[in-house]
N, C-alpha and C positions, 0 to 999 in steps of 0.2 A: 456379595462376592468381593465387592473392589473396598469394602469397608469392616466386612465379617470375614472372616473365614481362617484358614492358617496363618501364624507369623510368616511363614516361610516366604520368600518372594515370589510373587506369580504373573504369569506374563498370559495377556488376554489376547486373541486376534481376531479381532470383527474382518470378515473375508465377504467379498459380495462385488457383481460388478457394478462399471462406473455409472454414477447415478442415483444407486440402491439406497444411497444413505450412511452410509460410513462414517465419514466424516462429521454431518451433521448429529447423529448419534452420539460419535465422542464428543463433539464441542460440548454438547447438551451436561455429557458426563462432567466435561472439566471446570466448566463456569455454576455447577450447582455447588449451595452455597454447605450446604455437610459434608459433600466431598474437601471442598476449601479447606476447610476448617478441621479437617482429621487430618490433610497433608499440609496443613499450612506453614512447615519449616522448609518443603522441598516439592517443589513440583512444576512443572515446565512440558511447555505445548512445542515439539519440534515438526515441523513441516518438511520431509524427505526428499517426497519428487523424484524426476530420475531427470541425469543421471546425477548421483548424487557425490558433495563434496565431502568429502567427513572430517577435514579440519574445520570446515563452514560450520556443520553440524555439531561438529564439538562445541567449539566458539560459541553456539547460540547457547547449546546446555549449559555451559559455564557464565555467561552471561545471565540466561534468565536465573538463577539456582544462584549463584555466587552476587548477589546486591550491592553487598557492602563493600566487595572489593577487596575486607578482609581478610576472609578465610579463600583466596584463589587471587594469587598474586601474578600468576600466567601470563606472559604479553601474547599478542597478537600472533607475533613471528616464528611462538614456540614448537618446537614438533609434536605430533601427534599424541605421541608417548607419554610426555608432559601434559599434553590437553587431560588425556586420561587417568592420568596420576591424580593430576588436580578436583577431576570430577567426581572419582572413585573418593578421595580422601574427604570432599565433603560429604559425599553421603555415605559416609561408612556407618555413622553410627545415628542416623535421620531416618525416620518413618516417609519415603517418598513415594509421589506419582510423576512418570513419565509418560507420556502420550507421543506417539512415530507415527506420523500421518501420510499417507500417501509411499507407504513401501514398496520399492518392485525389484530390486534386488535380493536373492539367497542368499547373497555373502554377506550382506547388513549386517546382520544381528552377530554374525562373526567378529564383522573389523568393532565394534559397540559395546559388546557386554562386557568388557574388563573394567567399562567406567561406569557398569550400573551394577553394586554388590549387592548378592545375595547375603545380607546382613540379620535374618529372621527379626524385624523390623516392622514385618505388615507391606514392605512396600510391594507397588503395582505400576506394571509395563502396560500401557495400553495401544496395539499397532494396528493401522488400520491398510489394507491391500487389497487389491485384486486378484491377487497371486497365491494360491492355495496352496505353492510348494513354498514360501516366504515364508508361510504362518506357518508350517511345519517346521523350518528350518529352526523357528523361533523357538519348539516346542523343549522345555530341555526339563522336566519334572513330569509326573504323571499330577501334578497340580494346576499346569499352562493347559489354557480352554482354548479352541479354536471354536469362534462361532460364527458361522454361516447366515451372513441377510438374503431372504430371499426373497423375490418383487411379491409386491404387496397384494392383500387379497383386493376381491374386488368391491369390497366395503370399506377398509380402509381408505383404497384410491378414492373411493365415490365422494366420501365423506371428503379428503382434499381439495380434490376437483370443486366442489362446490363452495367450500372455502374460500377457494382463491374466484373465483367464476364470476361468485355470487357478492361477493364481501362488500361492495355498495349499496346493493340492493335489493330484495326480496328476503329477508331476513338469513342471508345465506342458504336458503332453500330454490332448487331448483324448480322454474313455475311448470306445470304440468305437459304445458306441449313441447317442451326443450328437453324435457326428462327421456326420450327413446334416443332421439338424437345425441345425450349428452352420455348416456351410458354407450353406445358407439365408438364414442370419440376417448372416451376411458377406457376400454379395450384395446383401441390401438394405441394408449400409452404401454402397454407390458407390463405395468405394475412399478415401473420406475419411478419415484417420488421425484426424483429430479422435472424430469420429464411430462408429469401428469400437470406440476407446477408452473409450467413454464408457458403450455397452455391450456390449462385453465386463466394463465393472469392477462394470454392473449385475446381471450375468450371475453373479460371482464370490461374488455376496451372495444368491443364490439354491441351494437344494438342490440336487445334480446327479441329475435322473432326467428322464425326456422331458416329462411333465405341466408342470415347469415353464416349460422350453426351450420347447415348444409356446406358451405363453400368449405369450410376446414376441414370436416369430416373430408370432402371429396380429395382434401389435400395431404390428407392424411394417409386415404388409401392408394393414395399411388405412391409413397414412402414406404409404404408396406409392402408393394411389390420387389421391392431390393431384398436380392439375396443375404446381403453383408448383413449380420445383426446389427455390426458398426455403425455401419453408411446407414443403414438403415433409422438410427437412432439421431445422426446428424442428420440427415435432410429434414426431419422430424423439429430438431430444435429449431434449425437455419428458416423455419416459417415463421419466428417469432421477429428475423431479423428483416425478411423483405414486409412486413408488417407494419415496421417502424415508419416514422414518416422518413421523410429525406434528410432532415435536419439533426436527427440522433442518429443516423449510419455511421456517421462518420466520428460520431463523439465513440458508439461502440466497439466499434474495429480498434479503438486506441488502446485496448484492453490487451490486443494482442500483440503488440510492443514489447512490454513485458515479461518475466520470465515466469513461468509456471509456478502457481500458489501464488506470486507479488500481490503483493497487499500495497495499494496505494492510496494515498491519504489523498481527499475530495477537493483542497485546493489546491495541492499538483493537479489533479487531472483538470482543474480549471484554466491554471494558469497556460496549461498546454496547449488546453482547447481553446482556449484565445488569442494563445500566439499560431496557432496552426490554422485560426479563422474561421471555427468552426460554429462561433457562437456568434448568433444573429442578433444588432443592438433592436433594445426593444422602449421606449417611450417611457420615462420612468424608473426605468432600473437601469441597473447598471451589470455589465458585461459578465461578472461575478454572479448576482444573482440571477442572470437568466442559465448561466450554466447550468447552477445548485437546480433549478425546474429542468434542463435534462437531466444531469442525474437522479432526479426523485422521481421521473419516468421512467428510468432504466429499472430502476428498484422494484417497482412497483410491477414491473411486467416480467419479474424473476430472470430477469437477465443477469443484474450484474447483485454481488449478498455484498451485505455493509456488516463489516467487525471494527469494534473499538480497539484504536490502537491504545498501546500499552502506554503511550506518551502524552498524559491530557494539554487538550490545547491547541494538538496539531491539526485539531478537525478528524474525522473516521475514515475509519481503512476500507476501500471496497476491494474486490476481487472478481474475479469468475472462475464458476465450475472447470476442470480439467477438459470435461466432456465439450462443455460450452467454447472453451479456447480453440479446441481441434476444430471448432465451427467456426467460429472468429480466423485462425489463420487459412483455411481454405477460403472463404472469400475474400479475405485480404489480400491472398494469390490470385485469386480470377478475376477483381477490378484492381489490378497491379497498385495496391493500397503500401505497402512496405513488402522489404525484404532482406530477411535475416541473414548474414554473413557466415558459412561456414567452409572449412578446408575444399568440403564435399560439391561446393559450389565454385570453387574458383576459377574455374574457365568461363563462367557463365557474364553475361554483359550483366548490370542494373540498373535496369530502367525506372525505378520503383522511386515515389519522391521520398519516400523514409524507410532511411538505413539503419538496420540492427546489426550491431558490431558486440562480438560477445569473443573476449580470445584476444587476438592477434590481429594488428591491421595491417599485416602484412599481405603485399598482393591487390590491396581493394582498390587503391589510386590505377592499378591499372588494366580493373575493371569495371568502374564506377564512370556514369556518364554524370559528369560534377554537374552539369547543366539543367538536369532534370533531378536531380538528387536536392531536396530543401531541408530535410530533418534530417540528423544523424543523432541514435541513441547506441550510447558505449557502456557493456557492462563487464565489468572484471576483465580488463584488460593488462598486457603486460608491453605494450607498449605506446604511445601518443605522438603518433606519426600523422594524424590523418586528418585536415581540416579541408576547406573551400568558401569560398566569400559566396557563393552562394547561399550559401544555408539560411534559415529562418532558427530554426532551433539547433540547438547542440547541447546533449545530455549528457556529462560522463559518470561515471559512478565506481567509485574506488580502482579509477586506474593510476599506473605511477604518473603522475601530468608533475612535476617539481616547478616549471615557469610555463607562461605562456607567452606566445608572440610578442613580439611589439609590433607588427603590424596586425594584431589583433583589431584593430578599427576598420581594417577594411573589409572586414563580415557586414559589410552595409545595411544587408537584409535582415540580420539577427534581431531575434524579439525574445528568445527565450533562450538562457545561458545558465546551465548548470555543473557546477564544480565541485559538488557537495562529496565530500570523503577522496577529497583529494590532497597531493600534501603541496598546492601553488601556496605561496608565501605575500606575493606581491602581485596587486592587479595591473598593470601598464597603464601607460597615462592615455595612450591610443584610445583605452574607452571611450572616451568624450567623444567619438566619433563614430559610433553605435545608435544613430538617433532614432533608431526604430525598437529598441531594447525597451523590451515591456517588466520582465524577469527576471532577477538574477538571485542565483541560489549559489554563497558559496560556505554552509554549512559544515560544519565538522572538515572545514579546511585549515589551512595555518595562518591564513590571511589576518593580520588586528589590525591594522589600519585601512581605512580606504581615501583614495587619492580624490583631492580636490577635482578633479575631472570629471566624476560619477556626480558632481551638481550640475554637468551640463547637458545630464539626461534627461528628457523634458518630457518623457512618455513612459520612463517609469513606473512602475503599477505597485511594483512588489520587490521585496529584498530582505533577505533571509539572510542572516550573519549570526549562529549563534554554535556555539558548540555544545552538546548535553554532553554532561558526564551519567554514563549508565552507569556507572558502580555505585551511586548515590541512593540511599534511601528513599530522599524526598524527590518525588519525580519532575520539580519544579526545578532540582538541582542544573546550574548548568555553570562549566567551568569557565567560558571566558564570552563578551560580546566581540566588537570592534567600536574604532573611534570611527568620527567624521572630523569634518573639516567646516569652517565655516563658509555660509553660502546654501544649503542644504535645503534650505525653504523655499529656491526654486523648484524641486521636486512636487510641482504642489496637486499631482494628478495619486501621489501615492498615498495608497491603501495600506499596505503592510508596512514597520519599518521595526524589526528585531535580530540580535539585539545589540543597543547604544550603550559605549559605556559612558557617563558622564560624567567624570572626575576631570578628565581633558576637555574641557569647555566651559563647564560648568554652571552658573545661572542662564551665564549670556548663549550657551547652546540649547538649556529648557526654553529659551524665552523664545528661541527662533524654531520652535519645534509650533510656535503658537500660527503658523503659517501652513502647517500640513494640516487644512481642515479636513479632507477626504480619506485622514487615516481608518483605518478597523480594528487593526490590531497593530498594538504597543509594546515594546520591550525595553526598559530602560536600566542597567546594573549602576553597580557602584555608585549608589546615592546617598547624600546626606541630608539631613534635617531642613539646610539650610538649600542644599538644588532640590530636594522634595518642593519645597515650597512656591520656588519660583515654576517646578514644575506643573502645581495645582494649576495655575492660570492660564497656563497652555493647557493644558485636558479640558477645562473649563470650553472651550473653545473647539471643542472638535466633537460634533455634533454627529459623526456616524460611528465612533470608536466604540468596539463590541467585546475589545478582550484587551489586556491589560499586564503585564507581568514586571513587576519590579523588584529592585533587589537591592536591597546597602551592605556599605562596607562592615559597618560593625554590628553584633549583636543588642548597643545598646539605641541604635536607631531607630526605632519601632516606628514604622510608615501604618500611619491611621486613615487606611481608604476603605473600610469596607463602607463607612459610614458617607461616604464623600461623592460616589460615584457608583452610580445605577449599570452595570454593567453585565452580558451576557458569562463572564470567566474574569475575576480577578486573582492574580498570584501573587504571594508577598513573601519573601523572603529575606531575614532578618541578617544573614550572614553572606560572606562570599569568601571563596578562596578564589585566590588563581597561582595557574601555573607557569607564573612568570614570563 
């Protein structure tokens, strides 16, 4: 159907509730490699959500679809009208697939289909909802299918369940006295795939003899007593979370931070969870890799799904189920874990230590107890009213922030500092007085220089400076780093450092880079033959460095590392532009 069948355009809608599989179903669709490859001029995974933006939405269709930046010259600021001008005109005359994930609005596919034409082309809409009046809304041919998932039989669950159960050991066969007990506990899954998975993988981290199987089962049927199918289905999952030991509760709940669908890349949520204190140092490793062992126990116990982000390099995107989030923020409310800011709440006090600010900060200073408040995460904001020297973290993320403080230093407690898609230009010299700053992220900001004051941060970990450009083909593309200053090699606890550019410093900056031995990953632009070189000597020298990207000025510079350095990701690129 989504490869054969009419030119005409057809619009699919997988309909089923949360859990059923939806979603997994389509990903399954869009990462198989004959689908790829019949739509491979046009085709883009959009994530909906409610309530949804639809200039966001657009923006992303145009983004993933429009690469080259060519054929969709659109800026960011444009109106809607334009967003869909520009996204209809690409694919007017393109065989594509589109995939609308998590639909709960009727009016969707209203305010949408002017920028997906029905071009008799082959192409294919694939929406996935809860919403049986959505898929309808969609239907607009007698060629658009609405297909209905419904909980799965009880051979399919079985055969899961024992999957995930079993998948250490007894050859994924369940041993014969667990077998009555374990078909029990597969019944009071409902045939949810979500759900059957989640414990089954809690089940696998338990001894196998009936005393234990018994205690779930018993925990199970008193989940069943709830009226709510809903509630019923969260108290159900929320036994995987009082399961956990003490030490990942709190890395899990961080999931609910975030805004529904967020896809977060595995060393943010490291760097988080160790400026938030959450990671216990362990003999031998380092804070970093005892995280990476929480999150490969969150995985593994079908709590949190790992997706490869689009961007190699950046490490993998985790996420959690919709269903799972709604579990994640109820008890992030009943051990007063964080608390999201909305109009609807504005009379209310927060006592919560981490603040979700989403909108407007307007109002929050005076109802925010700054004393107990440590973390503040800011998304899509419209204005940067709102700090406190108490904080530990501060995340913003594409708000208008144009300067920061000068007394930006007296954040004393700051460990984790994010400015990433913001447009500050200049960091203040007050940093230098940040000396618990473990983090600083100011990505796809307008920052190119950074001030001689950032060498007198001595705890340091990580520091992210680079801009990608997405219109670029090569994913490696990225349009600008920043300079440093000399002095830098007393950073000498850091891990990350991209990306540098090296034209303003030049040998004598590679030479002092031979001082960061605890680096991991490397980012160096604008190199030549001649700072390549003195660069080799410092890499030579850094004995935990795991990933690698660098980049010269001219095309006839050819950097000769693949042969040079045994490394987990090296990137090389031959050219650079910048935008001045």
């Amino acid at each position: 159907m989504l490869i054969e069948g009419a030119s005409t355009r057809l619009i699919i809608s997988l309909v089923g509730e949360g859990g059923i599989g939806k979603t997994t179903l389509a990903k399954n669709v869009h990462n198989d490699e004959v689908v790829k490859r019949h739509f491979e001029l046009a085709s883009a995974w959009i994530t909906v959500s409610q309530p949804y933006n639809l200039t966001k939405v657009l923006m992303e269709m145009k983004r993933q679809l429009c690469k080259s930046g060519a054929d969709c010259l659109v800026e960011e600021n444009n109106a809607i009208e334009q967003l869909i001008e520009c996204v209809r005109t690409y694919l007017q005359t393109k065989r594509y697939v589109i995939f609308l994930d998590d639909v709960w609005d009727e009016n969707f596919w209203d305010d949408t289909k002017l920028a997906l034409p029905n071009n008799n082309e082959g192409s294919r809409i694939i929406v996935t909802t809860r919403n049986a009046a959505v898929a309808d809304s969609c239907r607009e041919t007698p060629y658009d299918v609405v297909q209905n998932l419904n909980p799965w039989s009880q051979t399919l669950a079985w055969e899961l369940f024992c999957k995930k159960a079993f998948k250490y050991e007894f050859q994924g066969n369940c041993p014969q006295e667990l077998v009555q007990l374990s078909i029990e506990i597969v019944r009071r899954c409902q045939g949810l795939p979500l759900v059957i998975a989640t414990i089954a993988s809690l089940l696998s981290t338990k001894e196998k003899v009936e005393s234990e199987w018994r205690k779930v089962l018993d925990d199970l049927n008193s989940k069943v007593e709830i009226n709510s199918q809903f509630s019923r289905i969260q108290k159900i999952l929320s036994l995987s979370y009082y399961d956990l030991p003490y030490s990942l509760r709190s890395c899990f709940l961080c999931f609910g931070i975030f805004p529904e669908d967020y896809s977060i890349s595995d060393e943010r949520l490291f760097r988080l969870w160790i400026a938030e204190g959450f990671i216990k140092a362990k003999v031998g490793k380092t804070l970093e890799e005892v995280a990476e062992e929480y999150l490969s126990e969150l995985t593994k116990r079908s709590l949190v799904a790992c997706d490869q982000l689009k961007i190699i390099g950046l490490g993998n995107g985790f996420r959690v189920h919709d269903l799972m989030r709604d579990v994640i923020l109820s008890l992030a409310y009943d051990v007063c874990f964080c608390h999201t800011w909305d109009k609807k709440r504005s009379k209310s006090r927060v006592r919560d230590r981490r603040l979700i600010i989403s909108g407007s900060t307007k109002d929050v200073l005076d109802n925010v107890e700054s004393s107990v408040v440590r973390s503040v995460f800011l998304f899509d904001l419209d204005d940067d009213q709102f700090v406190s020297n108490s904080f530990m973290v501060l995340e913003v993320e594409n708000a208008p922030v144009d300067t920061l403080p000068k007394e930006l230093g007296k954040l004393f407690c700051l460990k984790y500092l994010s400015l990433r898609n913001t447009r500050v230009k200049v960091l203040p010299k007050s940093i230098n007085k940040l000396h618990n700053l473990e983090s600083l992220d100011i990505r796809d900001s307008l920052i190119r220089k950074l001030p001689k004051a950032i060498n007198e941060l001595a705890n340091l970990r990580h520091l992210l400076a680079y801009r990608h450009n997405h219109r670029a083909q090569n994913i490696f593309y990225f349009d600008r780093g920043v300079t440093i200053e000399e002095g830098f090699g007393r950073l000498d606890v850091l891990q990350t450092l991209t990306l540098v550019e090296a034209d303003i410093g030049g040998a004598s900056l590679m030479k002092e880079l031979e001082k960061l031995t605890n680096l991991r990953w490397l980012g160096i632009s604008k190199l030549t033959k001649e700072i390549w070189r003195a660069l080799c000597a410092s890499i030579g020298k850094m004995n935990h460095l795991k990933r690698l990207f660098l980049s010269s000025i001219n095309e006839s510079d050819v950097l000769d590392i693949y042969n040079t350095f045994h490394l987990h990701l090296i990137s090389c690129t031959n050219s650079y532009s910048s935008d001045g």
